[in-house]
N, C-alpha and C positions, 0 to 999 in steps of 0.2 A: 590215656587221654592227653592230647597234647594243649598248650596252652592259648591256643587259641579257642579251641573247643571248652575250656571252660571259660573263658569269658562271655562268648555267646550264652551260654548256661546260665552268668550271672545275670547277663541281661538282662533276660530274659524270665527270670523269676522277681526282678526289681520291677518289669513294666505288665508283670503278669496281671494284676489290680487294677492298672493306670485305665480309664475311658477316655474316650477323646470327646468332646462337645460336638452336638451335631453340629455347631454354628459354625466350627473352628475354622473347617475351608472357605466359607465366606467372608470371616471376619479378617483372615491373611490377606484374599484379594482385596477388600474394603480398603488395607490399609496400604497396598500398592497401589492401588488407584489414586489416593493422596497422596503420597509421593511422588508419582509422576506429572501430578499437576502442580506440587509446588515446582518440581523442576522446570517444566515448561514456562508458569509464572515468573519465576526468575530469572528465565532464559528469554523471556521477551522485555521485559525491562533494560536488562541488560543489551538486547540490541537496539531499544529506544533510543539509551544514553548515549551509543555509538554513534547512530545516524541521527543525533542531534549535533555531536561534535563534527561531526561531518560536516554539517551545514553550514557551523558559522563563520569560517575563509568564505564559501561563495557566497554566505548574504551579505560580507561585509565588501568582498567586489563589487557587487550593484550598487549599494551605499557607496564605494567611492571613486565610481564614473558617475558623472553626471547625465541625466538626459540631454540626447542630441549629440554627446559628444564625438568628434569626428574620427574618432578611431575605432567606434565602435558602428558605426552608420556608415564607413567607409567600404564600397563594394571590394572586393579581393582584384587586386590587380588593377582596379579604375582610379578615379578622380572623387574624392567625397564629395555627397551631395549638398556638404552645406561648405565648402571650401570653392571658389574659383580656381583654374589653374593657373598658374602662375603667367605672367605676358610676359614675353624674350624683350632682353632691355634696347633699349632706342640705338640705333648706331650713334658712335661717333667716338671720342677719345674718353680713355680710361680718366676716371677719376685717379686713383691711384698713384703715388711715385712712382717714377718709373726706377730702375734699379741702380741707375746711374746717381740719381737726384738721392737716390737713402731716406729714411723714414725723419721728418722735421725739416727737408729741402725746401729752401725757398724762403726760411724764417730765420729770423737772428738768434743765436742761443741765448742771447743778453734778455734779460726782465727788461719791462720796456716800464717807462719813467711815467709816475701817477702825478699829473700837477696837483698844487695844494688845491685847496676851496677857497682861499683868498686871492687867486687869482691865478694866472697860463704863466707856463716855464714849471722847469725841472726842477725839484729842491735841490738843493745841494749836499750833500754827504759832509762836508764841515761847513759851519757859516764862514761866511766873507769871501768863498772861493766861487766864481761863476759868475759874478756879477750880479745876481738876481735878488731884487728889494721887494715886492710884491709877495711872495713866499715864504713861510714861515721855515725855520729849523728844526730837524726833526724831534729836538729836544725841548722845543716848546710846545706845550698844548693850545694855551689859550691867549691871547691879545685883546682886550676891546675891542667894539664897535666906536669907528670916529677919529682912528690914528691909521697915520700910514708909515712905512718907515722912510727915514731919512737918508737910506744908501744899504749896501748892503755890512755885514757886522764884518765889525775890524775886529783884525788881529794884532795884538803885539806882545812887547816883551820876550825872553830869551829862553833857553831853555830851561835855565833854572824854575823862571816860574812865567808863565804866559796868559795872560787874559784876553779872551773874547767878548767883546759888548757888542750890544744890537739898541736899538735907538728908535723908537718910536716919535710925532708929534703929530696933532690934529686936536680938532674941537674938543674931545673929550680930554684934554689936557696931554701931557707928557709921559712916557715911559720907557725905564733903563732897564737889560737885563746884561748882568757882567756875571761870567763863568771863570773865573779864574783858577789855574792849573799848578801845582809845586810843591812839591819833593816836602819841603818844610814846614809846610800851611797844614797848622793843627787845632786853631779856635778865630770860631769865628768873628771874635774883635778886630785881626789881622782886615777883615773885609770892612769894618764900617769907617766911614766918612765924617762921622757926626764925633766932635768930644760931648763928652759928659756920662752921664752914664745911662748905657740903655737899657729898652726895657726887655723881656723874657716873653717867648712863647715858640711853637713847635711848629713845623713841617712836616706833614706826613710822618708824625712821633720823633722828629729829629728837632734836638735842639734848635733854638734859632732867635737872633736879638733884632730889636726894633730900636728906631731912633728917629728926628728929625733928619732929612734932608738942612743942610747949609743954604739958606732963602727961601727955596718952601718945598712942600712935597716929603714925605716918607721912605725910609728902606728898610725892608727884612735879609739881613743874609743870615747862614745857614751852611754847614759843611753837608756836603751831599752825601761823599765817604772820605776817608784819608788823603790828604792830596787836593778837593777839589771842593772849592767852596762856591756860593751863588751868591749874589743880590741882586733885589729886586726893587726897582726905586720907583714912584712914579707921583706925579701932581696933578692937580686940578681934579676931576670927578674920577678919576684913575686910580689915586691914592683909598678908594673905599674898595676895589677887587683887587688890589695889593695879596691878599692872601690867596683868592682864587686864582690868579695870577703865579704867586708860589708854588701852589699845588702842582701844576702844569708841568712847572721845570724840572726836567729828569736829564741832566747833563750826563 
């Protein structure tokens, strides 16, 4: 007997006992038929979730045309219904440079000149040049109401050290502003006019002294930076915006 033949033997006396349940073929199908329905169950969920993800690019295109809009209400190849066509422009000469003229032809390259608000004419780029009284310096902010000036601001002195004044007078009394320039000029006692001894307060956080004018009227000067000192004098009702006045000055 070869060994496959006794195996079959063994089998065969181990399942010799064995019954099988009358149920038993029914209860294998029973349990393939749940099977195959969870598969299916989970094979339709699963293509839910797909053609959900599908959907949400093209719900989110409608959401972002608007109704009406003309690309989408535009016939293929026409004119949209809610667009006119355009009208061919009116004869006559181009707007346009022509190619000769270059783009800005016609126009000066130079900034054109803003007059002040206290009156017509150009300011001038340093006082006292241009002749012009009526106009302030670009280093002055503020003047009273009720003074005019008396000419335009003089220059002098050398190059060592040079002062510019400007000169106010009218009803509201009188007013000096001296910008002096120089290599040397380190405190501000070098600017005051008055002896004795003055008083103490600031400029825009910059030191700066006070004193009587000699006959009447007040000055504050003040070094603006190294080199460049200011006062600022003035009398009659003028002498109370003396500071407002100060503030102004940016030499």
């Amino acid at each position: 007997m070869d060994l496959e033949s006794e195996l079959r033997e063994a089998m065969a006396e181990q399942v010799a006992e064995a019954t099988a349940s009358p149920s038993l073929v029914a209860d294998v199908k029973r349990r393939h038929r749940r099977r195959k329905a969870r598969i299916h169950a989970a094979a339709g969920v699963a293509a839910a979730s797909v053609a959900a993800l599908a959907l949400v690019p093209t719900y989110q295109s409608f959401r972002a045309t608007p109704a009406g809009n003309s690309e989408t209400t535009r016939p293929p190849g026409g004119v949209s219904e809610h667009r006119q066509p355009e009208r061919p422009l009116a004869p006559g000469p181009s707007q346009s440079p022509s190619a000769k003229e270059g783009p800005g032809a016609g126009t000066s390259g130079e900034p054109e000149a803003h007059p002040s608000s206290r009156g017509p004419g150009v300011i001038p780029e340093k006082p006292g040049i241009g002749g012009v009284v009526d106009d302030l310096p670009r280093w002055i902010a503020y003047v009273p109401d009720g003074l005019a000036a008396t000419g335009p601001c003089a220059v002098t002195g050398d190059a060592e050290r040079e002062t510019t004044t400007c000169e106010w007078r009218g009803s509201a009394g009188w007013l000096e502003i001296a910008v002096v320039k120089g290599r040397g000029l380190a405190d501000p006692r070098e600017l005051m006019k008055s002896p004795g001894i003055p008083g103490r307060t600031t400029v825009r956080g910059l030191p700066a002294l006070t004193a009587d004018r000699p006959g009447s009227g007040r000055q504050i000067s003040w070094l603006a930076r190294p080199g460049v000192g200011v006062t600022v004098s003035g009398g009659g009702s003028v002498e109370k915006q003396l500071m407002r006045i100060a503030e102004g000055v940016r030499p």
